[in-house]
Chimera marker file (.cmm) of the C-alpha trace (Angstrom):
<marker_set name="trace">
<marker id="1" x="24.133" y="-30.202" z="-31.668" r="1" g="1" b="0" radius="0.5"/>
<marker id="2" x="22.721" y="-33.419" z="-29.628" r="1" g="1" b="0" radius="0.5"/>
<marker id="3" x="19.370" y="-34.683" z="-28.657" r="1" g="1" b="0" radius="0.5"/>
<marker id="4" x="19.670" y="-37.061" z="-25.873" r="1" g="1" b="0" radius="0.5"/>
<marker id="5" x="16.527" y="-39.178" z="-25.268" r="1" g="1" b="0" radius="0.5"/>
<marker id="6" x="16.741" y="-41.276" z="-22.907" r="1" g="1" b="0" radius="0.5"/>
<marker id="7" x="14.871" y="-44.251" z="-22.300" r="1" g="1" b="0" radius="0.5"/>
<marker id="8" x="13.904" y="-43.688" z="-25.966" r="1" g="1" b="0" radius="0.5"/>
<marker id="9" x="13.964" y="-46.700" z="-28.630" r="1" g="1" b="0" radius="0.5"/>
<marker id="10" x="15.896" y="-46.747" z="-31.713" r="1" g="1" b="0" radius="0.5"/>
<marker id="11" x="12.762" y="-46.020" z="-33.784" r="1" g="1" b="0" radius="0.5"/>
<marker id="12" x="12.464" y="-42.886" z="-32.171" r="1" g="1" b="0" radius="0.5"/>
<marker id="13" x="15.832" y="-41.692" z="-32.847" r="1" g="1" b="0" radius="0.5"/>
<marker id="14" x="15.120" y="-42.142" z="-36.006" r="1" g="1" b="0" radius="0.5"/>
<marker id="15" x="11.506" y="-40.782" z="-36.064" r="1" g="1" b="0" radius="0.5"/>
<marker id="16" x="13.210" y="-37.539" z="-34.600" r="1" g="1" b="0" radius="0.5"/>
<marker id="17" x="16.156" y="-37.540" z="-37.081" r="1" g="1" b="0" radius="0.5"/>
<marker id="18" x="13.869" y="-37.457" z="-39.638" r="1" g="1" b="0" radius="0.5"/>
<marker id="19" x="11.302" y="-35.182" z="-37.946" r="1" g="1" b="0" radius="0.5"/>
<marker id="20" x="14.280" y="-32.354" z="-38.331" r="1" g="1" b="0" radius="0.5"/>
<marker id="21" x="15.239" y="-33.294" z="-41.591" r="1" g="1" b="0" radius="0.5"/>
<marker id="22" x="12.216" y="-32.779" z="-42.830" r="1" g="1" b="0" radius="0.5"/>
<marker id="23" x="11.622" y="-29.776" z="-40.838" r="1" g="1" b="0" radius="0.5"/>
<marker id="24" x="14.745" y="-28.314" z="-41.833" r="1" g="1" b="0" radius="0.5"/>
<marker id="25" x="14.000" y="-29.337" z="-46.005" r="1" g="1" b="0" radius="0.5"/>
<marker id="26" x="10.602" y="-27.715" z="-45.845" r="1" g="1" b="0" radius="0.5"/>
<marker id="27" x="11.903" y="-23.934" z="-44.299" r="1" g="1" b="0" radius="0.5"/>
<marker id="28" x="13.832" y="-21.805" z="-46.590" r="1" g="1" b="0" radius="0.5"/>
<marker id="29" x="16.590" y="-19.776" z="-44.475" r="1" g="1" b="0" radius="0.5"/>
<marker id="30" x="16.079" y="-15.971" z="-45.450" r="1" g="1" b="0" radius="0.5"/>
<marker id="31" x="19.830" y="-14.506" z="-46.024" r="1" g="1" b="0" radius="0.5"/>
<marker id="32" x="19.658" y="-10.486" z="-46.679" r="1" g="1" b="0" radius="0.5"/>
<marker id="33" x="16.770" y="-11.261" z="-49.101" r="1" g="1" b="0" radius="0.5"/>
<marker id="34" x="18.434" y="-14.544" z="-50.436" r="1" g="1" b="0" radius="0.5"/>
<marker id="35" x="16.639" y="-17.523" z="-49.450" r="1" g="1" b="0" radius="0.5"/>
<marker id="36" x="18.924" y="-20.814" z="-49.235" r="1" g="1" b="0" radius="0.5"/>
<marker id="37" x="17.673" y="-24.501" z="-47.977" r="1" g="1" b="0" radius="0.5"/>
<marker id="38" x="19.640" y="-25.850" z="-45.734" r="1" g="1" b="0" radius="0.5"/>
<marker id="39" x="20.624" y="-30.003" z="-45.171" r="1" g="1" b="0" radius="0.5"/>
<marker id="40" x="20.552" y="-31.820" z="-42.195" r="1" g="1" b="0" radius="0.5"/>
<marker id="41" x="22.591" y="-34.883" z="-41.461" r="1" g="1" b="0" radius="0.5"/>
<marker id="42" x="22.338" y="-37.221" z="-38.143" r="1" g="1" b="0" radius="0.5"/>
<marker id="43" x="23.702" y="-40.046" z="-36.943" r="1" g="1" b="0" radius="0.5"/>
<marker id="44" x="21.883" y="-41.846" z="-33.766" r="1" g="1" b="0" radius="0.5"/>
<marker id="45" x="23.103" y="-44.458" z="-31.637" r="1" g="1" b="0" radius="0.5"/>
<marker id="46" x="21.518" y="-46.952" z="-29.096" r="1" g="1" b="0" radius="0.5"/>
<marker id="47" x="23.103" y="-49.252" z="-27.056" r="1" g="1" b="0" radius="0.5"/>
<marker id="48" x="22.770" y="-50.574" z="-23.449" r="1" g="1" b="0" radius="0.5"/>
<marker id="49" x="26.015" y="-51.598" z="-22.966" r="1" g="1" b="0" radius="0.5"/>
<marker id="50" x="28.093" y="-48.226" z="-23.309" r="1" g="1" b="0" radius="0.5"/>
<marker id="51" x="29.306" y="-45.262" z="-21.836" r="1" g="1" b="0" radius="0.5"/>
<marker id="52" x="28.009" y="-41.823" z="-22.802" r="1" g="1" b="0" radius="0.5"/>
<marker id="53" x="31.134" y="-41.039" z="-24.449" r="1" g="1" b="0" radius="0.5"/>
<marker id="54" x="31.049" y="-44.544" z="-25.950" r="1" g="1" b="0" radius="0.5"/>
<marker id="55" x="27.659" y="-43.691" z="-27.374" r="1" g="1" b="0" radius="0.5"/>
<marker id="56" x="28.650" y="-40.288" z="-28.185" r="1" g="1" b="0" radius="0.5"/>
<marker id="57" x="31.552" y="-41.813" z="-30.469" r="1" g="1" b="0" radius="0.5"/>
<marker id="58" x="29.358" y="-44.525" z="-31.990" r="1" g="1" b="0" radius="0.5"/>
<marker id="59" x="26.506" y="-41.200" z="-32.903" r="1" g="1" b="0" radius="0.5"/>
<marker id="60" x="29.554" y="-39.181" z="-34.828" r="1" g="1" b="0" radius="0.5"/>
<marker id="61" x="30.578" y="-42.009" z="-36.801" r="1" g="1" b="0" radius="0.5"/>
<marker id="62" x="27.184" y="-42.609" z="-38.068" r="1" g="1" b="0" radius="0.5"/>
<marker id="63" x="27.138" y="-38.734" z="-38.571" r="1" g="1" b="0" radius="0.5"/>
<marker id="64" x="30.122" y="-38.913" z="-40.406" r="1" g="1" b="0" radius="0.5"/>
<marker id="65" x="28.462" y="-42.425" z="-42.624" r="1" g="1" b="0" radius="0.5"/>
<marker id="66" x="25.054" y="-40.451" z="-43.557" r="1" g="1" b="0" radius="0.5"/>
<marker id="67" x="27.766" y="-37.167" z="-44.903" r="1" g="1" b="0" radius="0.5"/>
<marker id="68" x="29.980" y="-39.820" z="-46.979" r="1" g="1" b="0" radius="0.5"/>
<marker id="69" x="26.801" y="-41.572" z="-48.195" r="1" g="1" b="0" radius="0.5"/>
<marker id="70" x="25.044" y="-39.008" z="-49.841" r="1" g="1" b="0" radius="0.5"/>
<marker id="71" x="24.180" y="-36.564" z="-46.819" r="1" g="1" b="0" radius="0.5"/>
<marker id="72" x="20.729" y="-35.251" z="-46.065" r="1" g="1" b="0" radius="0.5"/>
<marker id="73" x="19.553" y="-38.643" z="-44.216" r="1" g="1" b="0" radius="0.5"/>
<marker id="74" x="19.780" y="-40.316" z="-40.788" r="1" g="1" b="0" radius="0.5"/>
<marker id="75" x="21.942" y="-43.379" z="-40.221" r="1" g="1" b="0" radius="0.5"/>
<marker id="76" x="21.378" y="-45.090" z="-37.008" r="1" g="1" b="0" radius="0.5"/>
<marker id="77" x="23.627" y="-47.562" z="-35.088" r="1" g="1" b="0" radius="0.5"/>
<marker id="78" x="22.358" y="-50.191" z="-32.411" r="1" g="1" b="0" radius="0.5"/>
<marker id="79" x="23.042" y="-53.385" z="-30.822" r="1" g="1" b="0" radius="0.5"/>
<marker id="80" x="21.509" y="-55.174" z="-31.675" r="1" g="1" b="0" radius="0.5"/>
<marker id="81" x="20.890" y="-53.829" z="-35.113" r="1" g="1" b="0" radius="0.5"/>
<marker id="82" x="16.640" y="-52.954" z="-35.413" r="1" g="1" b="0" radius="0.5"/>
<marker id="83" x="16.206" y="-54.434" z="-38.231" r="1" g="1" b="0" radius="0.5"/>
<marker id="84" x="18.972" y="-55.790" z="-40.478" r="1" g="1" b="0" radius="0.5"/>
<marker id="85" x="16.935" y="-55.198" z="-43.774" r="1" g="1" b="0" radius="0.5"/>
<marker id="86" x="16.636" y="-51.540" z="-43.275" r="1" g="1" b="0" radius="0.5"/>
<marker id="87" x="18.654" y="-50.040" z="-46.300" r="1" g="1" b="0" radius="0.5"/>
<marker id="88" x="20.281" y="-47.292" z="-44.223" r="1" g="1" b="0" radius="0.5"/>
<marker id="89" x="21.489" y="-49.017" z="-41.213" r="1" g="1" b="0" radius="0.5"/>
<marker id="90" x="24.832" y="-48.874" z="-40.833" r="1" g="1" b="0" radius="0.5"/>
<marker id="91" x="26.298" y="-50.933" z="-38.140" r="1" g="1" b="0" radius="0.5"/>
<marker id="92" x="29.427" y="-49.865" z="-36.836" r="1" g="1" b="0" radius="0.5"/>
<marker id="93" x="31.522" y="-50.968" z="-33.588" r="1" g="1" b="0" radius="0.5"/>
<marker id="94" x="34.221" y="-48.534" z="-31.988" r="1" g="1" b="0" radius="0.5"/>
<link id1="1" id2="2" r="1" g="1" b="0" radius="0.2"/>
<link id1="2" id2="3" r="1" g="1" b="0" radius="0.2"/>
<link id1="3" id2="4" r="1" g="1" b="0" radius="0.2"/>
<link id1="4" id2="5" r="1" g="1" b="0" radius="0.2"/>
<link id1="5" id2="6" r="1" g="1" b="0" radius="0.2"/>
<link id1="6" id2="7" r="1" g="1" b="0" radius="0.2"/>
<link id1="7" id2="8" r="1" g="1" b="0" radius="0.2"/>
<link id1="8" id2="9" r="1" g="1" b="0" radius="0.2"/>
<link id1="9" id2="10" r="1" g="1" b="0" radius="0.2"/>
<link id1="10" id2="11" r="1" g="1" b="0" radius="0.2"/>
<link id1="11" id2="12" r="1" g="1" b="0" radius="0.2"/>
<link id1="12" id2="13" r="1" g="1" b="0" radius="0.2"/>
<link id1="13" id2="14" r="1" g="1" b="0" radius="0.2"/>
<link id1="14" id2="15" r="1" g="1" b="0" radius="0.2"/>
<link id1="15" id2="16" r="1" g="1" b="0" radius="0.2"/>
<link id1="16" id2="17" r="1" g="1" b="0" radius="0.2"/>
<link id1="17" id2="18" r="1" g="1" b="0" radius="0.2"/>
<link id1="18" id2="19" r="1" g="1" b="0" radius="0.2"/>
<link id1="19" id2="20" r="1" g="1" b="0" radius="0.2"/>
<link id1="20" id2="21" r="1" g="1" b="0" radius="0.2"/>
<link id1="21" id2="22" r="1" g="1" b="0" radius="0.2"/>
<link id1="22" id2="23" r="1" g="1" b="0" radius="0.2"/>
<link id1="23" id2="24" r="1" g="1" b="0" radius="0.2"/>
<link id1="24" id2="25" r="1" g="1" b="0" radius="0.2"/>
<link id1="25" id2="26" r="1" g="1" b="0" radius="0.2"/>
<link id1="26" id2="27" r="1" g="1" b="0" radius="0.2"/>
<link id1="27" id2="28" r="1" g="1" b="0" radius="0.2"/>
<link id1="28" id2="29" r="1" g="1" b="0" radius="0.2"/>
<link id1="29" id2="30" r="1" g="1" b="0" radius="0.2"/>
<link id1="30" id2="31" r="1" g="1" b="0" radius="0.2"/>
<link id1="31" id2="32" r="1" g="1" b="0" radius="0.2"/>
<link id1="32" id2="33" r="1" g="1" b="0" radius="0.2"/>
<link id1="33" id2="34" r="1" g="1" b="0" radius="0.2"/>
<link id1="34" id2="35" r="1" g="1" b="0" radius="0.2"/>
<link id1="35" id2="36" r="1" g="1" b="0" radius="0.2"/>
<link id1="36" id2="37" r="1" g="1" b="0" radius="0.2"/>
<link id1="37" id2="38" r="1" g="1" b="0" radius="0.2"/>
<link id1="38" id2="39" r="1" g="1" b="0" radius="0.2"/>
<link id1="39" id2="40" r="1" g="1" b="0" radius="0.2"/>
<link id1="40" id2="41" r="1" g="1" b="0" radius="0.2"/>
<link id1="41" id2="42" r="1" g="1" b="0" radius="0.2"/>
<link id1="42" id2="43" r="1" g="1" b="0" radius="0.2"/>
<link id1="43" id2="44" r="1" g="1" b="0" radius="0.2"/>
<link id1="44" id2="45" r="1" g="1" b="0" radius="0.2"/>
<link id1="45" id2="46" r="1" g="1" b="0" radius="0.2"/>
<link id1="46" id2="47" r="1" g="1" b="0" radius="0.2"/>
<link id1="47" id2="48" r="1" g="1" b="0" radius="0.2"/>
<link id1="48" id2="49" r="1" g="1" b="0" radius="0.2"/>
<link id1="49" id2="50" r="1" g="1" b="0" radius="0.2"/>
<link id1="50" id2="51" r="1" g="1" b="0" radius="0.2"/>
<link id1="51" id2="52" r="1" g="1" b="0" radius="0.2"/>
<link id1="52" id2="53" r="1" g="1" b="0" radius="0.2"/>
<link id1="53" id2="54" r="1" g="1" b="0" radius="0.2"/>
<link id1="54" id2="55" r="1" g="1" b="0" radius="0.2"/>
<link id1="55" id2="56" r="1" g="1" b="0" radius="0.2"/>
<link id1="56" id2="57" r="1" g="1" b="0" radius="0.2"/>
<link id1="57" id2="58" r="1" g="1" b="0" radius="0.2"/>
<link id1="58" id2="59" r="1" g="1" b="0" radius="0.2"/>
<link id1="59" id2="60" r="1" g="1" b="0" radius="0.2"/>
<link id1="60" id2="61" r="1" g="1" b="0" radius="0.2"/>
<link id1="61" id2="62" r="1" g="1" b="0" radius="0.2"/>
<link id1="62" id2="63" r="1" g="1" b="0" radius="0.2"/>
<link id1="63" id2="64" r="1" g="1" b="0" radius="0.2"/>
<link id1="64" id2="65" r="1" g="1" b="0" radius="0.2"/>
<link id1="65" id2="66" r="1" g="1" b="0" radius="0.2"/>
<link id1="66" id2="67" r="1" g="1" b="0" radius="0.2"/>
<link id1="67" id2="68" r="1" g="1" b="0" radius="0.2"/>
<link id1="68" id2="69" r="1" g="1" b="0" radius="0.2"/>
<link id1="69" id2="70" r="1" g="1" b="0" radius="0.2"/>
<link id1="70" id2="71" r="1" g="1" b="0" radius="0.2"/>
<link id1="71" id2="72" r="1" g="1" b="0" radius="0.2"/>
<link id1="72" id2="73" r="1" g="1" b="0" radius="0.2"/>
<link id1="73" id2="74" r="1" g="1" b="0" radius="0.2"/>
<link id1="74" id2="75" r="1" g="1" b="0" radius="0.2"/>
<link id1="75" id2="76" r="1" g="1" b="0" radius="0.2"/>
<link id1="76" id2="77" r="1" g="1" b="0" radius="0.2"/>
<link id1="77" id2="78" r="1" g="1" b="0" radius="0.2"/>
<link id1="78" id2="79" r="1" g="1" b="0" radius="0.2"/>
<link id1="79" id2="80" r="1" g="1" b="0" radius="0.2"/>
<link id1="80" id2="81" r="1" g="1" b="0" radius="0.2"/>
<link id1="81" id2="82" r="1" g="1" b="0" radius="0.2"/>
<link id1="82" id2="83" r="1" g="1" b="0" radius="0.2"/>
<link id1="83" id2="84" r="1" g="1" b="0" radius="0.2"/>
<link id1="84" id2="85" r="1" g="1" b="0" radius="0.2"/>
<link id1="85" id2="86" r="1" g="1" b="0" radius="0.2"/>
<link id1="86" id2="87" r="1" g="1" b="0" radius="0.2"/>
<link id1="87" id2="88" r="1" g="1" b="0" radius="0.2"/>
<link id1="88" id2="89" r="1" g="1" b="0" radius="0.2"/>
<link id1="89" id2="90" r="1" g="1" b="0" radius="0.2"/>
<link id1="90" id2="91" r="1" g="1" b="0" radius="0.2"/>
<link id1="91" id2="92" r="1" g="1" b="0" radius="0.2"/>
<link id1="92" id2="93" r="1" g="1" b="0" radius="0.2"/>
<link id1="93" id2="94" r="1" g="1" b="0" radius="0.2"/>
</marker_set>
């Protein structure tokens, strides 16, 4: 699924990527009496110079990045990049 937010910073992307994650950790699924956790995975992207679709594109590749890299996190692309220190920041150009 997506969560659009506009006129929303790249901190809260993140702040809401992790929000579910967390969310999602902390609530055991009940499955016929079984109870499984589930994982979340996000990718976020903020830009000012893209389409939707552009943006769209740039979210499922950081998707894709936080799955290869361990899954269960949030990677978040952005131009310019929030803060280049941030261990999790992937930047990636389409």
């Amino acid at each position: 699924f997506m969560i659009l937010m506009p006129h929303s910073d790249v901190a809260a992307a993140r702040s809401m990527g992790e929000r579910v994650l967390r969310d999602l950790g902390d609530t055991p699924i009940d499955i016929g009496g079984s109870f499984a956790q589930v994982t979340f995975s996000a990718g976020a992207a903020a830009g000012i110079d893209y389409s939707p679709e552009a943006l769209q594109h740039r979210a499922d590749l950081a998707l894709y990045e936080a799955k290869r890299s361990g899954r269960a996190r949030v990677v978040v692309v952005a131009d310019p990049p929030p803060h280049p220190a941030a261990a999790d920041l992937v930047h990636v150009r389409p």
